[in-house]
C-alpha positions in Angstrom: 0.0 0.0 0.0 1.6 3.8 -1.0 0.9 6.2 1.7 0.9 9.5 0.6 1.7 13.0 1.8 -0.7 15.7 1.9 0.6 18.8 0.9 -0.9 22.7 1.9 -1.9 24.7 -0.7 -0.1 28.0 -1.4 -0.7 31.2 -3.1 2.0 31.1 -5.2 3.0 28.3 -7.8 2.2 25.2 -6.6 1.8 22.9 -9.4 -0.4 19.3 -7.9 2.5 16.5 -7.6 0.7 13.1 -8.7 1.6 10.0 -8.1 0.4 6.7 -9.8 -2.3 4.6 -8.1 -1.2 1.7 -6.5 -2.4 -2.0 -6.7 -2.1 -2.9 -3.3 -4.0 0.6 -2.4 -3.3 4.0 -1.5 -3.6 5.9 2.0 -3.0 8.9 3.9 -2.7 10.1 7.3 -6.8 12.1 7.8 -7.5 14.8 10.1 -10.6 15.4 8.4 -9.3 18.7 6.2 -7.8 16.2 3.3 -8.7 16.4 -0.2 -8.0 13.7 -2.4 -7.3 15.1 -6.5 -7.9 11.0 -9.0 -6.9 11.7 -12.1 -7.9 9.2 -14.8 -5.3 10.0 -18.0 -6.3 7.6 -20.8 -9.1 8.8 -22.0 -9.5 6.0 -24.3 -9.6 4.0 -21.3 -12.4 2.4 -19.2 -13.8 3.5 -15.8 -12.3 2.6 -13.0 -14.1 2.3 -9.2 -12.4 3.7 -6.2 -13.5 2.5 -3.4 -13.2 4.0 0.1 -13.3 2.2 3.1 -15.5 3.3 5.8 -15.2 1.9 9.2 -18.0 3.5 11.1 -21.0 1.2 12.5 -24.8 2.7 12.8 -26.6 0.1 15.1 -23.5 -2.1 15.7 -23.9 -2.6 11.3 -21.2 -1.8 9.5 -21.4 1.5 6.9 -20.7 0.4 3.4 -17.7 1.4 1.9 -17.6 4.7 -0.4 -17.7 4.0 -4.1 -16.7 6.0 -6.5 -16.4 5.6 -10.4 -13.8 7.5 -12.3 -14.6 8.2 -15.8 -12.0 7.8 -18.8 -10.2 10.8 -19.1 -12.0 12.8 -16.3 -10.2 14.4 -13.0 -12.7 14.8 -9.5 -11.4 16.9 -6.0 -13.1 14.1 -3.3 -13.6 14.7 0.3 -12.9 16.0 3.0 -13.1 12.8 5.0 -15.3 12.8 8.3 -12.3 11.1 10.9 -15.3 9.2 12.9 -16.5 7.4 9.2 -13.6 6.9 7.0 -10.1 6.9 9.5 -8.7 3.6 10.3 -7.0 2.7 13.4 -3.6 4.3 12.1 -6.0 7.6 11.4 -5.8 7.1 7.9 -8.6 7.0 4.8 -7.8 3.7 2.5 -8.2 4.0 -1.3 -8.9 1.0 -3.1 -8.8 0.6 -6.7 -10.8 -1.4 -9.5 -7.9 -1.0 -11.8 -4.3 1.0 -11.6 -3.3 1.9 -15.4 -3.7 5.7 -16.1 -4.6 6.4 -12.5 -2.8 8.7 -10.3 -4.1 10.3 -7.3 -2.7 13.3 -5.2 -3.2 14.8 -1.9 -4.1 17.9 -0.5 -4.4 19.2 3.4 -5.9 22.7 3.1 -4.9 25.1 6.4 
């Protein structure tokens, strides 16, 4: 699993650093300000479903998992990410992908 770094937005140049989905999954560290940037680049391609694993209960029954499905060719700004629904015991929010080719997916932890 990749964990990636969220970086702060400035107001100066600041061009979005991607980096390529992994196969094994994708995480970061959540403190509920995060913003998640999937960028699907083939847009020949086919879609591809992210799922995001929830871990809060409602009754003592589990919340399904987030899913999301990434178009060919299209780029989506997701979250923030509530801590009590989507952080795992290591306070991070777990990506996990349908298929890897032509995805890449970048962080950001607005102030």
């Amino acid at each position: 699993m990749a964990t990636h770094t969220p970086v702060a937005p400035l107001r100066a140049a600041n061009p979005i650093t991607f980096a390529a989905a992994d196969a094994i999954g994708d995480d970061f560290v959540n403190t509920g300000k995060e913003l998640a940037v999937v960028e699907h680049t083939n847009p020949a391609g086919s879609p591809v479903t992210l799922t995001v694993t929830t871990t809060a209960t409602v009754d003592t029954e589990a919340v399904a998992d987030k899913i999301i499905v990434i178009g060919v060719g299209e780029t989506h700004i997701l979250g923030p990410w509530p801590q009590q629904w989507y952080n795992d015991a290591n306070a991070k929010v777990q990506f996990a992908w349908s298929a890897v080719a032509d995805m890449q997916l970048a962080t950001i932890k607005p102030s």
